[in-house]
N, C-alpha and C positions, 0 to 999 in steps of 0.2 A: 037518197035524201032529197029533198025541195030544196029546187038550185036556189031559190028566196031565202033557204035559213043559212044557206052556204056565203052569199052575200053579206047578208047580216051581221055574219060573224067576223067577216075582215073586214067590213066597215069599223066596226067598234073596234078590232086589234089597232088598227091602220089611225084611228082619232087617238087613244091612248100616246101612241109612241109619238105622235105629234105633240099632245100635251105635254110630254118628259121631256123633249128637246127646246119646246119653248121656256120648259121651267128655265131647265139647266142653260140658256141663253141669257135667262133675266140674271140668276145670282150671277154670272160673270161679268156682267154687265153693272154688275151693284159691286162686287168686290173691285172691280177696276174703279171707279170712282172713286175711294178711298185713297184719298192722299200716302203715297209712300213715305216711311219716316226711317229717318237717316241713323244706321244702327250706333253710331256715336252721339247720336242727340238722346239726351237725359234730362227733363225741369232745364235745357238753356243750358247744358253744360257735358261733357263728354265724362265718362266712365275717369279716365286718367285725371279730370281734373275734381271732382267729386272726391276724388280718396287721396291728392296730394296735399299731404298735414305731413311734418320733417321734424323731430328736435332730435335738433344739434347738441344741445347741451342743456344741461339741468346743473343750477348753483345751490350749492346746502351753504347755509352759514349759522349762525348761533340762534336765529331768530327764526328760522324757517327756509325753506324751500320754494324755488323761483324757476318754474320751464321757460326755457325760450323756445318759442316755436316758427313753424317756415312754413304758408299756405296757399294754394291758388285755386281757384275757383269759384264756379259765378251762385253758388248756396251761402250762406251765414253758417258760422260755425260759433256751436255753445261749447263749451267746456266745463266739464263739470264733476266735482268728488265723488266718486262713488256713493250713492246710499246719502248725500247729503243736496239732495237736487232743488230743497225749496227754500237753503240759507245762501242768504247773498253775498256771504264771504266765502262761500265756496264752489260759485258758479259763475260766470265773466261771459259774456256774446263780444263776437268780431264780426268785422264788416264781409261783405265776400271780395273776391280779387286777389291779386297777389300783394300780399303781405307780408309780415315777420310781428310778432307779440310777444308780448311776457305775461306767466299766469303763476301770478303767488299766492303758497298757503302758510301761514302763520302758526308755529306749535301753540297748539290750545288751543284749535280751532277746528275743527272739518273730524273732528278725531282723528288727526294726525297730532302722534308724541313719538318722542326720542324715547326706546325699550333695546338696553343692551347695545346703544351706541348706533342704531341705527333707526331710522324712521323710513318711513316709503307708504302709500296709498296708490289707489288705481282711480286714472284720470281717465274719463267718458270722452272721447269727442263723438260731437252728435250734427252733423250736418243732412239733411237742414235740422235746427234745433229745436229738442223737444220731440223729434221720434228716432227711433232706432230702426233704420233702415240698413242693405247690405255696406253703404256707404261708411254707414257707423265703427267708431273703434276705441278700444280700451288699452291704456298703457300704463303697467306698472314702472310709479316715480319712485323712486331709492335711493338713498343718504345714510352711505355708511362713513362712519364719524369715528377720525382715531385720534389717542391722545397724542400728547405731545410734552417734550421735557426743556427745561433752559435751564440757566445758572442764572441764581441772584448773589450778588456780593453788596458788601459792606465795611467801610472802613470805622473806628473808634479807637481813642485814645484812653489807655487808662494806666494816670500818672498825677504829680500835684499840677498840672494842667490838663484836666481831660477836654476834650475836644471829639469832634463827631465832624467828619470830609467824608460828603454827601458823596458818589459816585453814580454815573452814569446808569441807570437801568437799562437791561436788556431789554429789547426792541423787537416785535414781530409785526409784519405791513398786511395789511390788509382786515381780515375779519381774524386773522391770527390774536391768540390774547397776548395780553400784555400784563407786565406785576411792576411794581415799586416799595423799595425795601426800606421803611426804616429803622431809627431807634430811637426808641422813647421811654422818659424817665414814667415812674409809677403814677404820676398824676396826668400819663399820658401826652406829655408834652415831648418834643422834638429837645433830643439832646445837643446843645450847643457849647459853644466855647467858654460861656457866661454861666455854665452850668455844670460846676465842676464833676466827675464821677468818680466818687472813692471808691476803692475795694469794696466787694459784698453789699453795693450799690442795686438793690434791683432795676431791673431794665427789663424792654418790652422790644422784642424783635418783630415787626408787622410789614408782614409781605402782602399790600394789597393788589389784586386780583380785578383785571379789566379785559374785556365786558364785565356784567353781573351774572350772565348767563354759562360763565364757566367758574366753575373751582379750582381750589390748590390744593397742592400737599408739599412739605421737603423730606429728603435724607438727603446723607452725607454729609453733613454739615463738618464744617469745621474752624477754626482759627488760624491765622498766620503774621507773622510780622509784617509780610508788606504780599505786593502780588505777583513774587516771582513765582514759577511754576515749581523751581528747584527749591524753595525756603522749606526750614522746618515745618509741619502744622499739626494742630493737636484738636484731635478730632471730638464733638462735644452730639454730634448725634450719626445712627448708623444706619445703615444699608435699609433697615427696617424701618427709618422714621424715629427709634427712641433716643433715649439721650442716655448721654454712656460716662456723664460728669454729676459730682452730688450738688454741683452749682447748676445745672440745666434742668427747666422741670420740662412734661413732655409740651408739644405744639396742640393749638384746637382751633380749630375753626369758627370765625367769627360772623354769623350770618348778617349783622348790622353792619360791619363795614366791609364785606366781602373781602378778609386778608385773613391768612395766617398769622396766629398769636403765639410768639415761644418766650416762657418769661425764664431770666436768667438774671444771676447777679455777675455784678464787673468784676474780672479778675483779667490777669494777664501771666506769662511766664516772667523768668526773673529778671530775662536779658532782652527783655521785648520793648521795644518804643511802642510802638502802635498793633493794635490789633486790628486785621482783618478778616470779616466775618462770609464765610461760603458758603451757600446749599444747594442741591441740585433741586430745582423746580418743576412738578407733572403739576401737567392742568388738564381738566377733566370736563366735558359738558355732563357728567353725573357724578351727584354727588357721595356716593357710596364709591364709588373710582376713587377717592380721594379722600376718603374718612380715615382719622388719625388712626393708629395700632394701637389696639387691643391690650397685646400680650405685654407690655413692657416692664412690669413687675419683677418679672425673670432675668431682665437684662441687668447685668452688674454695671454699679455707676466706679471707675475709680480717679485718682487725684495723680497723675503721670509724669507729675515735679513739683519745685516750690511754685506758690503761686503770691500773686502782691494783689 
């Protein structure tokens, strides 16, 4: 061959491989320029602090459902209902930093209702707010609601001085309900001293019912001369709610003053001074929990001595 084209040809190999080294000079030389970034740097804030959201505790009470939460980090955190992202009772923004909040939902609102004694929805948190990012998180809130039972008492007198000694109502503290028992003649009125109660006097026994957000019911009712534990007592409604006397008609539920209504007329045993009046009380946050019995037709009422 022509030592010329022999030349030629490792000129051009020889410039090639020069160009490839200069390339591969330049990009390392461009990727080094590139600021290093720091594998815990995120938007101004570290992996750990981006996803630290805590609750501690979550409160039910008659009215609704309250998270309390625990947060740090340098994003804004929204909190929001599932499915209900553009009602402003059911969406709340926090500052970023370390904090602690509260984020309440109200029944009849966000589509959260008490169903079989419990309520619960799934709460969004979204930092930063308005996208859902790996940061983002979903936590189902739950409020299981149980009932609960007390005793109501009441004292009256039925004699040629009838008389009515108010007694103390049972008490429960906080968002626990509470009831107040009285007795009232048929025109509704608070039976007093001034207001004498003959035999076969109708009367109104009205267990009213506090909050409004809960209901009642009784059994067990009964009468007693006073309130030894050991006294005789003659029982006027049973196990089931009905009444088991032809003087006792059944109990119903009063939506306007939220109290249980039992109407009965005045009687007493033979050798009884005063009468007192007992039921064991269930309260319900549903009102079907606490609807009267049904069946009470069947129950036999009978008369279990002389009566005055």
């Amino acid at each position: 061959r022509p030592v010329s084209k022999i030349l030629s040809k490792k000129y051009i190999s020889a410039m090639k491989n020069k160009i490839v080294l200069l390339t591969i000079i330049h990009l390392l030389a461009s990727v080094s320029a590139i600021p290093a970034r720091d594998p815990e740097e995120k938007d101004g804030s570290s992996d750990c602090d981006m996803k630290r959201f805590d609750i501690p505790e979550v409160v039910c009470d008659s009215k609704g459902l309250t998270v309390k939460f625990e947060q740090k980090g340098a994003l804004k955190t929204q909190l929001v209902v599932k499915d209900h992202l553009n009602d402003s009772k059911c969406e709340k923004m926090y500052e970023k930093g370390e904090n602690s909040g509260k984020f309440s939902v109200t029944y009849g609102t966000c589509g959260v209702e008490i169903k079989n004694k419990t309520a619960e929805f799934t709460l969004m948190v979204l930092r930063p707010p308005g996208e859902i990012r790996e940061s983002a998180q979903t936590r189902l809130i739950k409020c299981k609601y149980r009932t609960k039972e007390g005793k109501a008492n009441k004292s009256y007198q039925v004699g040629d001085l009838r008389t009515v000694t108010e007694l103390p109502s049972t008490t429960f503290s906080d968002e626990d309900p509470t009831h107040e028992l009285l007795i009232l003649n048929s025109d509704n009125k608070p039976v007093t001293e001034t207001d004498p109660v003959t035999p076969g006097t109708p009367l109104i026994g009205k267990l009213r019912i506090s909050p409004k957000s809960y209901f009642g019911s009784i059994k067990n009712c009964y009468l007693a001369p006073d309130q030894k534990d050991d006294s005789k007592k003659y029982k006027i409604i049973d196990e089931s709610g009905c009444p088991v006397d032809s003087y006792v008609n059944g109990w119903q539920w009063d939506t306007d003053t939220n109290s249980v209504q039992l109407h009965f007329k005045a009687f007493k045993l033979l050798d009884w001074n005063q009468n007192h009046i007992f039921c064991e009380v269930h309260y319900c946050i549903e009102e079907s929990d606490c609807a009267p019995p049904t069946n009470c037709s069947d129950t036999p009422k009978t008369c279990n001595g002389p009566k005055l």
